[in-house]
C-alpha positions in Angstrom: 22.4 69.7 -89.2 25.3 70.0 -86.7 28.8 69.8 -88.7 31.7 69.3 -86.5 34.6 72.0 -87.7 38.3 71.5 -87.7 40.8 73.3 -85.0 41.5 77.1 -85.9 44.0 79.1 -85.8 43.7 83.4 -84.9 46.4 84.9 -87.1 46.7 88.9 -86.4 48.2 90.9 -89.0 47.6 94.8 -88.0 48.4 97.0 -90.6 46.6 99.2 -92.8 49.6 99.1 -95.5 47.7 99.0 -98.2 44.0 101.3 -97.1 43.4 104.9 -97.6 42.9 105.7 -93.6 44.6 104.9 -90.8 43.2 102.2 -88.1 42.7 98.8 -89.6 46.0 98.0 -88.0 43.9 97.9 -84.4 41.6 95.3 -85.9 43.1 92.5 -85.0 43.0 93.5 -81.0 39.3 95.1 -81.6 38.2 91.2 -82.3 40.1 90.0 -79.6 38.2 92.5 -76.9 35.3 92.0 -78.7 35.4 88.0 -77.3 36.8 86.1 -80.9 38.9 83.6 -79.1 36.5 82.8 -76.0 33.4 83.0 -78.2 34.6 80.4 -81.0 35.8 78.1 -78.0 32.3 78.1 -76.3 31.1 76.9 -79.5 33.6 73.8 -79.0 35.9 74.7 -81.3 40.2 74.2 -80.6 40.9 77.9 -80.8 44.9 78.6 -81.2 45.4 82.5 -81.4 48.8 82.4 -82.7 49.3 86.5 -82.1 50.4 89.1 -84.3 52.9 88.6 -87.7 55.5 91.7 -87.2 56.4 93.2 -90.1 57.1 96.7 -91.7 55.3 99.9 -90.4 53.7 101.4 -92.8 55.1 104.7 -94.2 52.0 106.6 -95.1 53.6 107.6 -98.6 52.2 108.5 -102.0 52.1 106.5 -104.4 55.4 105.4 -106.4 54.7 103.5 -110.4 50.8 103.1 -109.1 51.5 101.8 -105.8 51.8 103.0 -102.1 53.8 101.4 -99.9 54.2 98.3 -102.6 57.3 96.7 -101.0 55.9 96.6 -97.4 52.4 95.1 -99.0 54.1 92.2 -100.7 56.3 91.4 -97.3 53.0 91.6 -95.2 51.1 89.3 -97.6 54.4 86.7 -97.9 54.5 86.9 -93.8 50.8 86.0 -94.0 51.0 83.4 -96.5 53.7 81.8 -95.1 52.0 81.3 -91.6 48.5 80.4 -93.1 50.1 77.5 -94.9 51.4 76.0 -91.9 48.5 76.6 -90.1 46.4 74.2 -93.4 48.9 72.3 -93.6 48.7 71.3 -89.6 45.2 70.4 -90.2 43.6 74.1 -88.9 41.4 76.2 -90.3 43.5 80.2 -90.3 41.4 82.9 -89.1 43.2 86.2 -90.3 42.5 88.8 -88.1 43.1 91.6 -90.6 44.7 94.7 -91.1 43.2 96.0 -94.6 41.3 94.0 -97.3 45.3 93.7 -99.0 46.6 90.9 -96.8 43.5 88.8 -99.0 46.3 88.3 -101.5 48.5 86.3 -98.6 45.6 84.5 -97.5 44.0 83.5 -101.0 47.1 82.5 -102.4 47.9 80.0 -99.3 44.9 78.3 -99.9 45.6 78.1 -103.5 48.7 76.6 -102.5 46.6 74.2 -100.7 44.3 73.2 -103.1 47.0 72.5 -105.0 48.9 70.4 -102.8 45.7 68.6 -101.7 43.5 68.2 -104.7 40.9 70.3 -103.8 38.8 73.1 -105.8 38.6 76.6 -104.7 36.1 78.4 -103.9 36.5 82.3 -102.8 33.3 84.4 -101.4 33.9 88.2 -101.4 31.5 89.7 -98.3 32.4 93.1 -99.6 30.5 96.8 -100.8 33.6 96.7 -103.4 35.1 94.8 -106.2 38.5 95.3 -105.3 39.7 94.9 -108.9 41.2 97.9 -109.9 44.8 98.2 -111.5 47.2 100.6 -110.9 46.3 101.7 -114.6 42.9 102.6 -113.2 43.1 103.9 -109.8 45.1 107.3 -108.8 45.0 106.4 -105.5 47.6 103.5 -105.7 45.9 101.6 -102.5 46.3 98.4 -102.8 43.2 96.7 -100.5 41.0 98.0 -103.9 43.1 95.9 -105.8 43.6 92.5 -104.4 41.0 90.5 -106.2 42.9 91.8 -109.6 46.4 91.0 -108.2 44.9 87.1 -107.5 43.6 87.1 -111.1 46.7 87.6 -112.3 46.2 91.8 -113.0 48.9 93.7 -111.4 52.7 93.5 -110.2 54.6 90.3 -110.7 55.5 90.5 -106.7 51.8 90.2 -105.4 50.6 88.2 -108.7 53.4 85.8 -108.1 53.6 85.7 -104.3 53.0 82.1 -104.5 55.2 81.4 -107.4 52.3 81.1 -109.9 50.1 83.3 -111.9 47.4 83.2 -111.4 46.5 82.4 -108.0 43.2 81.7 -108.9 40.8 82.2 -111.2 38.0 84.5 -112.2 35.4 81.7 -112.2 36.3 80.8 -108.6 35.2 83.7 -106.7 31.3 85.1 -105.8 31.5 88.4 -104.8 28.3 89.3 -102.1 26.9 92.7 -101.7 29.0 94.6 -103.7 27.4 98.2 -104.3 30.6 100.8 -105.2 32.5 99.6 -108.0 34.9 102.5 -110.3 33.8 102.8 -113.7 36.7 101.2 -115.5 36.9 98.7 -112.5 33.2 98.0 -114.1 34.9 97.5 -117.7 37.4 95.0 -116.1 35.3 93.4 -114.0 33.1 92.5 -117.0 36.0 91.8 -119.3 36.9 89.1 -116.8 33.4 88.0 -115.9 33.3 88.4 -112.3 30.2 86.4 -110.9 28.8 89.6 -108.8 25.8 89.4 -106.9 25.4 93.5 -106.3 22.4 94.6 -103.8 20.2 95.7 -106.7 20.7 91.4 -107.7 19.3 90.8 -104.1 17.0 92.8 -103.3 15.2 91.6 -106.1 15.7 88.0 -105.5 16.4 87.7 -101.8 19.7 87.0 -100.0 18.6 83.2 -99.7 18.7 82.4 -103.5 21.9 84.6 -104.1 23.2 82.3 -101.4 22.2 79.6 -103.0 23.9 79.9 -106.2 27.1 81.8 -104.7 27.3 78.1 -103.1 25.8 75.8 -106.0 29.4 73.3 -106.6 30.8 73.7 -103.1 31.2 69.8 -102.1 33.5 67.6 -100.1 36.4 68.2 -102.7 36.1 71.8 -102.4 38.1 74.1 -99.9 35.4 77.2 -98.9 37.5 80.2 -98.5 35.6 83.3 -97.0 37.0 87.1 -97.2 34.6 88.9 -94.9 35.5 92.8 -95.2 33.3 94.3 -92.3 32.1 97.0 -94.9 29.9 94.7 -96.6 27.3 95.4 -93.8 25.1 98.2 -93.9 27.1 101.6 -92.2 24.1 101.5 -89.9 24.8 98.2 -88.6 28.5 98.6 -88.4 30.2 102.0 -88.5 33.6 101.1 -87.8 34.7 100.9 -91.2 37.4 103.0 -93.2 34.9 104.1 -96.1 31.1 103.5 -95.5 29.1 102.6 -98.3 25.2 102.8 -97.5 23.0 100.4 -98.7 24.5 97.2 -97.5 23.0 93.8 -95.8 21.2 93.9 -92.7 21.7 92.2 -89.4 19.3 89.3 -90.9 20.9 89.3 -94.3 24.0 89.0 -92.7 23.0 86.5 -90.4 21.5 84.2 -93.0 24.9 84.6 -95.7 27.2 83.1 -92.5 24.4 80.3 -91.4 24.0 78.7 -95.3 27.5 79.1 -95.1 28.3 77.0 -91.8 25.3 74.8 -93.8 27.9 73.1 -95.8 30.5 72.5 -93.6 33.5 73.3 -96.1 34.9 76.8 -95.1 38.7 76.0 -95.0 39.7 80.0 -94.1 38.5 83.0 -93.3 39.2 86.4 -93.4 37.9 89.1 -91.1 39.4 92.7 -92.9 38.7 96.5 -92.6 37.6 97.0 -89.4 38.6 100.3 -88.1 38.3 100.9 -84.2 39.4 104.6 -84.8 35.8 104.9 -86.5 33.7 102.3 -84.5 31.6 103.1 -81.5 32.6 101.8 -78.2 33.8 98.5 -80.3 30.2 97.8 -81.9 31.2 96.5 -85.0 33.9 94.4 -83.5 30.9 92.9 -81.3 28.8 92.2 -84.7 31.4 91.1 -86.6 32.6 88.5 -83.5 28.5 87.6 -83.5 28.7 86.9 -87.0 31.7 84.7 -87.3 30.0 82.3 -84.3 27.3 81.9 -86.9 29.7 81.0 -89.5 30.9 78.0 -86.5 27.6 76.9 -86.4 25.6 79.7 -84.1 22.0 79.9 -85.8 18.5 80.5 -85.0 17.6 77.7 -87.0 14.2 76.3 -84.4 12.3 74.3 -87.7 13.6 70.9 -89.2 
């Protein structure tokens, strides 16, 4: 079935505020070599690439009260918010061309916003190899992009739980998290506690990528707004090395391909998050290229030859 998809909108935020290595703050212009902007318009779609948000530089500090570099997190994620609203409340569909897994909190919390504003449910798929719901209370590190999924739950400090003005920005019940393979052991506790709806790699290679797909999607409808956070480290190092901490065992190229085509298949992704690409750590901008391939499929590329 050919959907048509609304106009989008290329937001760039590059910083890595919030990882534990330096180079996710070239992502942004990584997807925009690799072709984003010419390869989504080939496809027919209204591509806007509304450049980079400016903000803060980040300070590559240790932690302060559980969190590096808080202050210059929360003003990235309100710059992002702030500009992905506009862009959904213009009728677009905001591409955030990320910068570190972090600026999630920005963009969820803008399409909370929408939902509410609009009436429509939301529904968050995680393409990660992590949970991302660690606490401060939990993580010496104090890197936020492990936490973001917590601070949208309501778990963490009233400036990112409350970026929107409510807590919480969502709910656990309205996220699916894909592939996820390296999770802490009291991020496991909490995860549980909360009842995250994980479908880890052990979950698909036994049942196959196309019925964890399957129920990841079972709901999504016309009154629900599909929001996608594709960290790049959900795909197997193999495939895509230009990531800031590789975790083997990930999706395949096929795998891959298939989560972004049952994905287009319903026609409801609202936003989309592209996050933790590192060009400092790719090859010659390979997993740019992939991840560029990718997003076409989730505009409708596929191989799909059979009724």
């Amino acid at each position: 079935m050919i959907r048509g998809h609304p106009p989008i909108s290329l937001i760039g935020v590059p910083t890595d505020i919030g990882a534990g290595h330096r180079g996710a703050s070239m992502g942004p212009e990584a997807l925009r070599i690799a072709g984003i902007g010419q390869a989504l318009a080939a496809r027919g779609v209204d591509v806007r690439d509304c450049g980079n948000l400016a903000g803060p530089a980040n300070p590559w500090q240790p932690p302060a009260a559980g969190y590096r570099h808080l202050g210059q997190v929360v003003e990235w994620n309100r710059m992002l918010m702030e500009a992905s609203l506009r862009e959904l409340r213009d009728g677009r569909l905001p591409v955030m061309l990320g910068g570190d897994h972090c600026l999630a909190i920005g963009s969820i919390t803008a399409a909370a916003r929408h939902c509410r504003d609009t009436g429509k449910r939301l529904r968050v798929l995680w393409l990660d190899a992590n949970a991302d719901f660690n606490t401060s209370a939990v993580t010496p590190s104090g890197n936020v992009h492990g936490m973001p999924v917590a601070c949208l739950c309501g778990l963490g400090p009233d400036a990112l739980t409350r970026l929107g003005g409510d807590a919480p920005a969502m709910r656990p019940d309205q996220i699916r998290q894909i592939g996820i393979r390296s999770v802490d052991a009291e991020e496991k506790r909490l995860v549980k506690e909360y009842g995250l709806d994980i479908y880890d790699m052990r979950y698909i290679d036994e049942i196959g990528m196309r019925r964890v797909m399957e129920q990841a999607l079972d709901g999504v409808d016309d009154a629900t707004h599909l929001h996608v956070s594709f960290d790049v480290d959900f795909l197997d190092p193999g495939i895509a090395p230009g990531v800031g901490t590789t975790v083997p065992g990930g999706p395949d190229y096929r795998e891959a391909q298939l989560v972004m085509e049952m994905i287009a298949d319903t026609g409801r992704m609202g936003s989309l998050d592209i996050v933790e690409l590192n060009p400092a750590l790719d090859d010659r901008n390979r997993t740019a290229q992939l991840a560029v391939d990718l997003v076409e499929s989730l505009f409708g590329k596929s191989t799909l030859m059979r009724d």
